[in-house]
C-alpha positions, 0 to 999 in steps of 0.5 A: 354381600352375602350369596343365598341361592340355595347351592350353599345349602347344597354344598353344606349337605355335601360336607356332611357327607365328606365328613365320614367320606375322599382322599388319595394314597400320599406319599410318606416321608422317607419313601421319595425315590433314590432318583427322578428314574425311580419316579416311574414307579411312583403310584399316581393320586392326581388326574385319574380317570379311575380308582384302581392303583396305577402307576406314571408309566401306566398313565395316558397322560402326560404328568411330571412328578417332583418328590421332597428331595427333589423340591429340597435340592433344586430349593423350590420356594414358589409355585411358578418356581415349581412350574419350570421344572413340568415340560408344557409350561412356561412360568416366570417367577421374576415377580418373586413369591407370588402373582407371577404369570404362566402360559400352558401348551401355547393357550393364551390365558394369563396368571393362572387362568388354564391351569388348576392348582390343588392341594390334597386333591382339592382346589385352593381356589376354586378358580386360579385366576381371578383377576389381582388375586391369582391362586399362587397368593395363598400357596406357600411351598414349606416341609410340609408337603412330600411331592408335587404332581402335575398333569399336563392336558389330558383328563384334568378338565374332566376333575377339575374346574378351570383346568383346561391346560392341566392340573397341579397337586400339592400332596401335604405329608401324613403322619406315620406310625412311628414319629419322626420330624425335621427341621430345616434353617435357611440363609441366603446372602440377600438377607434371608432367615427361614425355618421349617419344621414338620413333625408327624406320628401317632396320636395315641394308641387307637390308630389316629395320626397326626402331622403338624409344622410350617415355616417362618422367612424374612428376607430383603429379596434379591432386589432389595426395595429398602423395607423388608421385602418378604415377612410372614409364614404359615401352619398347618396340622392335619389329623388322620386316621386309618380304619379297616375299610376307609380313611378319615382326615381333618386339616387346618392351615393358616397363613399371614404373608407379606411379599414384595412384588417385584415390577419392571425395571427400566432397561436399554435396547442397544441398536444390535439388540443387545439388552444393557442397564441403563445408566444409573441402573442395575439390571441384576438386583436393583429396583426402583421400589424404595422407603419413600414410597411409604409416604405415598397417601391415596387421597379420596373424597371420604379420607386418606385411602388405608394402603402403606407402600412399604407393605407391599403384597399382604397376603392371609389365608385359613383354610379347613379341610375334611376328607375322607374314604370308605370301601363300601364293598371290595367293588365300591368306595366312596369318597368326599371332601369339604374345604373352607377357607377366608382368605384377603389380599392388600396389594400395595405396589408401585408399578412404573408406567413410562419415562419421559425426559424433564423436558417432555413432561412438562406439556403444554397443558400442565404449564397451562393448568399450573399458570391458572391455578398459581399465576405467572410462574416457572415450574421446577422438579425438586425432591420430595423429601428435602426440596433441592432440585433435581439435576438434570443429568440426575443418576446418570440418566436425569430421567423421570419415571411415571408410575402407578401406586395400586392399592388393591384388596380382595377378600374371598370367602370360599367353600368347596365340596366333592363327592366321588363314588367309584366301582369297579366292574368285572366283565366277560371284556375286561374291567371297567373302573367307573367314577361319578361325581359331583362338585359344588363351590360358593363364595362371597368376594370383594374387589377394592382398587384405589390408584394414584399416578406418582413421579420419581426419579430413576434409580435404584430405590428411587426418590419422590419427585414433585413438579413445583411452580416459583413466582419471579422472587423464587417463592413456591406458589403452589404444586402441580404434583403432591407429595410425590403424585400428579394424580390422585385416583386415576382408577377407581373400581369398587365391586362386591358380589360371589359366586355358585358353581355346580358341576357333575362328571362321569369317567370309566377306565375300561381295561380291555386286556392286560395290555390295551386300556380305554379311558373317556370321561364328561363334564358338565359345569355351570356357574351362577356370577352376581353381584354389583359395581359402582360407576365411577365420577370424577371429584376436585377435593378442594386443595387450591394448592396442588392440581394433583386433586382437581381430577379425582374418580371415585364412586358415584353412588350408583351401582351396575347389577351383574347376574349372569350364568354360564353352562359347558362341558368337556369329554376326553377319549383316551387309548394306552396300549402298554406293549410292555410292562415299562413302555407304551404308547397313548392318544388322547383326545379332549374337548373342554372349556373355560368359563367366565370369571367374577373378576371380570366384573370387576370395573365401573363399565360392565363387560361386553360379549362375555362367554365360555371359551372353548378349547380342542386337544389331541395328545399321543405320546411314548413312555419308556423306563428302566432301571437305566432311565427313561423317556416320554415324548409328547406330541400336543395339538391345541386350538383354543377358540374365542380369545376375546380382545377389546379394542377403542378407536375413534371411527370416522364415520361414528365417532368413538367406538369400542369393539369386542372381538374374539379370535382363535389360537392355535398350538403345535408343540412336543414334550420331552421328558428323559433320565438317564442313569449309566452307572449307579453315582451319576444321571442326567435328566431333562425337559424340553418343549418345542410349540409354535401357536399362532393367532388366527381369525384375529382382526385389530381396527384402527383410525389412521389419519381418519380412515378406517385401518383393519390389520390382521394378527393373523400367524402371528405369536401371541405374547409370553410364548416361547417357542423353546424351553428346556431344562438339563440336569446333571447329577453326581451321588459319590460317597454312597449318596451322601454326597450330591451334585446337581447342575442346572441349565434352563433355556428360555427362547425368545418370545413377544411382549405383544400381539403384534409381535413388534416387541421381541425379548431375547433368549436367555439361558440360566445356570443353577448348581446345588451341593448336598451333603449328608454329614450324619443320616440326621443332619444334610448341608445344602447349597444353591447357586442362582442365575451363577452367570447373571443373566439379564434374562427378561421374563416379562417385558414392556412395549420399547419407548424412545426418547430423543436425544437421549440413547442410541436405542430404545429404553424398554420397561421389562422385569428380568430374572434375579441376578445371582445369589446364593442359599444355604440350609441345614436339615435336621431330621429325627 
């Protein structure tokens, strides 16, 4: 479904103009910083209210900034792996690569719902967090960039769409006047075969650059799923040229990934808290994704759904970039960009559901179901592959796990233009630096979900079990599962439609005195979400020997037409006093939003009540650096209103009902970022987060015994939000810089799987350590340990099941961290 508001149109003129027109001074390589002490100093390019150069320390905002030597030394690979390092953030990357999870100064948006992500100062995707095909899809973090910046709260709703909690911005390198390159091989003891390569310099004799390079990995991933688990790469080459008063680029990236998405594991609470593999299980590196579940079939009423589970998490992404700058006069510069992209997502994972004793699964109504169907019999758990039974002391466990096989495709179409005209005005009071701006996206998008519910045993790479039913002469009459599934189809959705959004800000950096500086900024945003999703029917496919196709939803044929549109703003005030040229202090106050997103359209059932969310912020911090380190503090405040929560029950009086409520969250928290560098061959950094959000207004209706049952959340957590964070780095640079050491203690507290804070996942602490060693300016050794103490940190969890007769405990179904590994590169420069 094509989109033809006249937007599109709106966005193409928009690119014409970017053609000659927005770009931001990027680092170079070879010009990152000695040490994170020498960051201050960086000039910033992300989050600026105005145009004026300005460095971190002269900020009122809260930003972190990680240059290429440190994205190499601490082997940054993902983008939630890169957002552990930025105070504020919470972000698990025990998914692996990609659809990770994150939390932002305590605002209860899952995925990457509150934060922003970009690249050469414009977005990846327009909004982050679409549902099943979040922003950290299409990044891949290679050589090719020279540093990450993120900005935390402060002015990033201002700039960015869909950027309530902040904004990240990965700065790709450009080539230099001379060429220079490197090259970067990478092994690992879990499999891995990685090369980079980033090659930049002038293009001829007339000033135009260029800069090309990307990278190529497989590897089996630390939890090995049997199949090659990561598989792919991507390419990029910019072209650029400086004129005398402006700036010109034009980018291509292309990327073809395959990951594996790395779900819960099954895991034992002891009785004194204490989390313990379960037997037949390594919590550490075992998962129970394995070959057989490549002959999983999604069987529909139109044919076998096209989805292998040994493909896991199929990823493309092409994307096309101009940029561009002009002074118009020595006061006024224009700026604009233009970025398309076609990007599709395949997610092809298994996901396990719950687990059940052989005993328990077999109810009543299967054992009926199968008596109807096949005639007297017994019913039986066998291997899928090879038939033999299934002990039932199987795996030290002899349990069966339930689990969803999701096949899930998203294409999005997408182009996105920006505009931005700057001028600086001197005055009687000080100097003001005005932006305004304009934004435009519009996309096309699809959401395709087929499911099956399937059994296995529980183990690492676990087998397919079937349920088979046996006469009284031990002859197989017919199958309540099959090949490994109960249920063909347990959840269908098919939608297709876009979207258009608009947005128009306005910002002034008023300078009031060398010292005292004033920044305000609005926003106003509107987007147009349309499109259609079909109503689900359930099917019997005809196969009189299993029961696994009696039942089958699908699409019906009839469509629900979605066509909404939703309008906010935002405005940010903002005070910096820089009482001394490397020490100030700020505040700063936000109002902004979050608006609706087309993935929440996405289902057969339309939903109910949507609207824009609401969000306040109030910040005030103290920055201070010198050449022997540095500290800025934050204090943060953050209520974020219009949670929305869905809940169903059966009502006494009226029957079924399901209810859309919203309530609110509120966050208090602080922020720490410090160095330290006493003597020139030592430092020690760190970050650090404290925050204590709480629901309010947050009522949950229930039917107990027929009666009507409201229980308040009230003052309770909202779920995956630690209230303690922190991270220490040591680091020791002997033998003149080349050689260098770096330790790593991440500390992670513990948090609520839930709302109702009934299911608590410890605390956990994490250890890293990386060696770097220049044995020639050209040539740098690296390597990394991970998780050296093998923590069994959880980074998500699921809700604790007992199973009677079976442990002295709960099993809960949780996905902790890798276990230890390690990593080794050679970096070639020339």
């Amino acid at each position: 479904m094509k989109n033809t508001i006249t937007l599109r149109y709106a966005a193409a003129v928009a690119a014409l103009c970017a053609a000659s027109t927005f770009t931001s001074a990027q680092a170079q390589e070879g010009s990152a910083p000695a040490s994170e002490a020498d960051a201050a100093d960086e000039i910033l390019v992300t989050g600026r209210l105005g145009t004026v150069a300005q460095r971190k320390i002269d900020a009122s905002y809260s930003i972190t900034a990680i240059q290429d030597e440190d994205i190499r030394a601490r082997a940054i690979d993902n983008l939630a792996n890169a957002l552990q390092t930025v105070p504020g953030v919470w972000a698990d990357d025990s998914a692996g690569v990609t659809a990770n999870n994150t939390r932002v100064r305590g605002i209860p948006r899952g995925g990457y719902e509150s934060l922003a992500v970009y690249e050469d100062g414009l977005p990846i995707q327009h909004d982050p967090g679409i549902n099943w095909i979040n922003v950290d899809q299409f990044l891949r973090i290679d050589e090719t960039y020279a540093s990450i910046e993120a900005v935390r709260g402060g002015p990033s709703s201002i700039f960015a769409a869909n950027a309530p909690g902040g904004l990240i911005n990965f700065i790709p390198r450009q080539g230099a006047d001379t060429l220079s390159g490197l090259v970067k091989l990478t092994t690992a003891d879990y499999g891995q075969i990685r090369g980079d390569l980033w090659v930049g310099g002038p293009l001829g004799n007339d000033g135009w650059r260029f800069s090309i390079g990307g990278y190529y990995n497989k590897d089996q991933g630390v939890r090995d799923p049997g199949p090659t688990a990561n598989n792919g790469g991507q390419g990029r080459v910019l072209i650029s040229k400086e004129f005398a008063r402006g700036h010109l680029s034009f980018g291509v990236k292309y990327m073809e990934d395959n990951n594996f998405f790395f779900d819960a594991i099954p895991l034992l609470r002891e009785s004194d808290g204490d989390i313990v593999p379960l037997p037949g299980f390594n919590g550490h590196d075992d998962t129970l994704t394995g070959v057989q579940d490549g002959n999983v079939l999604i069987r529909t009423p139109e044919g076998i759904r096209d989805a292998d589970f040994n493909l896991f998490n199929q990823s493309s992404d092409l994307q096309l970039t101009i940029k561009g700058d002009v002074e118009l006069d020595e006061m006024t510069t224009l700026r604009g960009g233009f970025r398309y992209r076609d990007s599709k997502t395949n997610r092809n994972a298994r996901g396990l559901n719950s687990l059940s004793t052989q005993t328990a699964f077999v109810t009543t109504a299967i054992r009926n179901a199968a008596q109807s169907a096949f005639g007297p019999s017994t019913l039986r758990f066998v291997y899928n592959d090879d038939g033999t039974a299934y002990p039932a002391n199987a795996n030290g466990n002899g349990l069966i796990g339930v689990n969803t096989f999701q096949s899930i495709q998203n294409p999005i179409e997408e182009a996105t233009a920006l505009i931005e005209l700057g001028r600086v005005f001197e005055t009687g009071i000080g100097r003001h630096d005005v932006k305004i701006g304009a934004y435009f996206t519009t996309a096309d998008w699809a959401h395709d979900r087929n499911d099956g519910v399937g059994i296995t045993e529980v183990t690492d790479n676990a087998r397919l079990l079937d349920l088979i039913a046996v006469n009284a002469a031990g002859q197989v009459v017919g199958r309540v599962t099959d090949n490994g599934i109960q249920r063909y189809e347990s959840r269908f959705a098919h939608a297709i439609g876009g979207y258009d959004d608009i947005a128009f800000y306005i910002a002034d950096e008023w300078q009031v005195t060398d010292q005292l500086r004033i920044d305000g900024g609005f926003r106003w945003e509107k987007i147009w979400i349309k499109g259609v999703s079909e109503r689900v029917r359930n099917y019997n496919l005809g196969d009189r020997t299993t029961l696994a196709d009696d039942s089958v939803s699908y699409g019906s044929g009839v469509f629900n037409n979605f066509n909404e549109a939703f309008d906010d703003h935002s405005y940010t005030l903002g005070v910096n006093w820089q009482f001394m040229p490397n020490a100030g202090v700020f505040a700063r106050y936000t109002n902004s939003y979050r608006l609706p997103q087309i993935g929440q359209y996405r289902d057969s059932s339309l939903p109910i009540d949507v609207r824009s969310q609401s969000i306040e912020q109030a910040e005030g911090g103290v920055k201070f650096q010198n050449s022997f380190g540095s500290l800025y503090a934050t204090v943060f405040y953050n209520s974020f209103k219009d949670v929305q929560f869905t809940n169903t029950f059966l009502d006494p009086q009226f029957g079924t009902r399901q209810e859309v409520n919203y309530g609110d969250v509120r966050t208090i928290g602080v922020e720490l970022e410090a160095n330290v560098r006493p003597v020139s061959f030592f430092e020690l950094s760190a970050t650090g987060t404290y925050q204590d959000p709480k629901f309010k207004n947050y009522t949950y209706n229930t039917a107990v015994n027929g009666v009507l049952v409201s229980t308040s959340f009230d003052d309770n957590r909202p779920s995956s939000m630690p209230k303690v964070m922190f991270s220490v780095r040591p680091q020791l640079r002997l033998f003149d810089d080349r050689l260098r050491l770096l330790g790593e203690w991440r500390h992670e507290g513990n948090k609520f799987n839930d709302d109702a804070n009934v299911v608590k996942l410890p605390a956990f602490d994490v250890f890293n350590a990386s060696v770097q060693f220049d044995v020639t300016e050209a040539v740098t050794l690296s390597v990394k340990g991970n998780n050296l103490s093998n923590s069994l940190g959880l980074g998500q969890g699921g809700g604790g099941q007992a199973i009677p007769g079976q442990y002295d405990g709960n099993v809960i179904l949780a996905r902790p961290i890798f276990g230890r590994n390690f990593q080794g590169s050679a970096l070639f420069r020339f």
